[in-house]
C-alpha positions in Angstrom: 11.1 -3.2 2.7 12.5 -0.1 0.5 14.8 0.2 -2.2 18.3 0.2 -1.0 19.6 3.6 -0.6 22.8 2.5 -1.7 21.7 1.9 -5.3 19.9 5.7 -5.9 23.4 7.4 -4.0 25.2 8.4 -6.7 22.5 10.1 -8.1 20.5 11.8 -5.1 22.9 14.9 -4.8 22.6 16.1 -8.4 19.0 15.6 -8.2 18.5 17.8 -5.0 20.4 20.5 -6.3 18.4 20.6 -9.4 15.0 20.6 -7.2 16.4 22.8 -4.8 16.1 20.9 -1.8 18.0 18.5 0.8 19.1 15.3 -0.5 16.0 12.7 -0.4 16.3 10.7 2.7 13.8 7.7 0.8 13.1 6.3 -1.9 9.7 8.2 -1.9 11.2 11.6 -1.6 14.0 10.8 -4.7 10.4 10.2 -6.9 9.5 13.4 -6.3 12.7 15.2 -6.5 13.0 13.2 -9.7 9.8 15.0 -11.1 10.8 18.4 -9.9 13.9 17.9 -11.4 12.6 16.5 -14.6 10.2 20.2 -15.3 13.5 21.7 -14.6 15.6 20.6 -16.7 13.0 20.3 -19.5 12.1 23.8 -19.0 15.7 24.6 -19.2 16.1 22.3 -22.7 18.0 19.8 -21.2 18.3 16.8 -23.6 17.5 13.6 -22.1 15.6 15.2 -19.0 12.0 13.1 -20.0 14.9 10.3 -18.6 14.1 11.6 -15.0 10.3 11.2 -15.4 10.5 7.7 -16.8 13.2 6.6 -13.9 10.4 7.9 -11.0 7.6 6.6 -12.7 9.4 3.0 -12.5 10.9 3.7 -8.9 7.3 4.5 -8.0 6.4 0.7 -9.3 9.6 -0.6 -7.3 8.4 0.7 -3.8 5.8 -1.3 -3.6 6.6 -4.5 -5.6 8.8 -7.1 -4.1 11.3 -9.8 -5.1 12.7 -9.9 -8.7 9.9 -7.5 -9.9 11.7 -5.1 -7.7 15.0 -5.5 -8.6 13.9 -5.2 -12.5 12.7 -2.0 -12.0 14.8 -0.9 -9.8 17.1 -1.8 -12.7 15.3 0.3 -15.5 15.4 3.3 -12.9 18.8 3.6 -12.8 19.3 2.4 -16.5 17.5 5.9 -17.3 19.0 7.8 -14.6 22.9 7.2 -16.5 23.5 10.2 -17.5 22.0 12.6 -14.6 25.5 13.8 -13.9 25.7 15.1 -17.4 22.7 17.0 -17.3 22.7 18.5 -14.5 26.6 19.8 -15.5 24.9 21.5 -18.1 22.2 23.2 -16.2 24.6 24.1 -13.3 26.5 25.9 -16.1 23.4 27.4 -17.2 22.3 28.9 -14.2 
């Protein structure tokens, strides 16, 4: 069992454009976009863009945990992933 796409789709386009590549297709692929993304933005001096690495590096935890465990961190993912749209805004107007 994955993570449910459903709960990562709001975020998966802004994430592939910052990484420069197709929308993830798993929850695997969205971890690494998230860490391409992350040096990106960073590199860039995107506030808030440390937010990406700590949202994989819980996602990471949630594919293979199960039950609540996975819903909790599921839940912290996304808590850090809030204000993606706002950062990648700014970089698309920085580019």
């Amino acid at each position: 069992m994955t993570i449910a796409p459903s709960v990562l789709a709001s975020f998966v386009d802004d994430i592939a454009f910052v990484a420069e590549e197709q929308p993830a297709a798993t929850p695997q692929e969205f971890v690494e976009q998230l860490g391409t993304a992350s040096e990106r933005l960073e590199g860039a001096r995107i506030n808030g863009a440390e937010d990406l690495e700590t949202a994989a590096t819980y996602l990471a935890d949630a594919v293979t945990a199960t039950g609540a465990r996975r819903k909790h961190l599921t839940d912290q993912a996304v808590g850090y992933l809030k204000h993606t749209a706002d950062m990648v805004g700014e970089y698309r107007l920085m580019i």
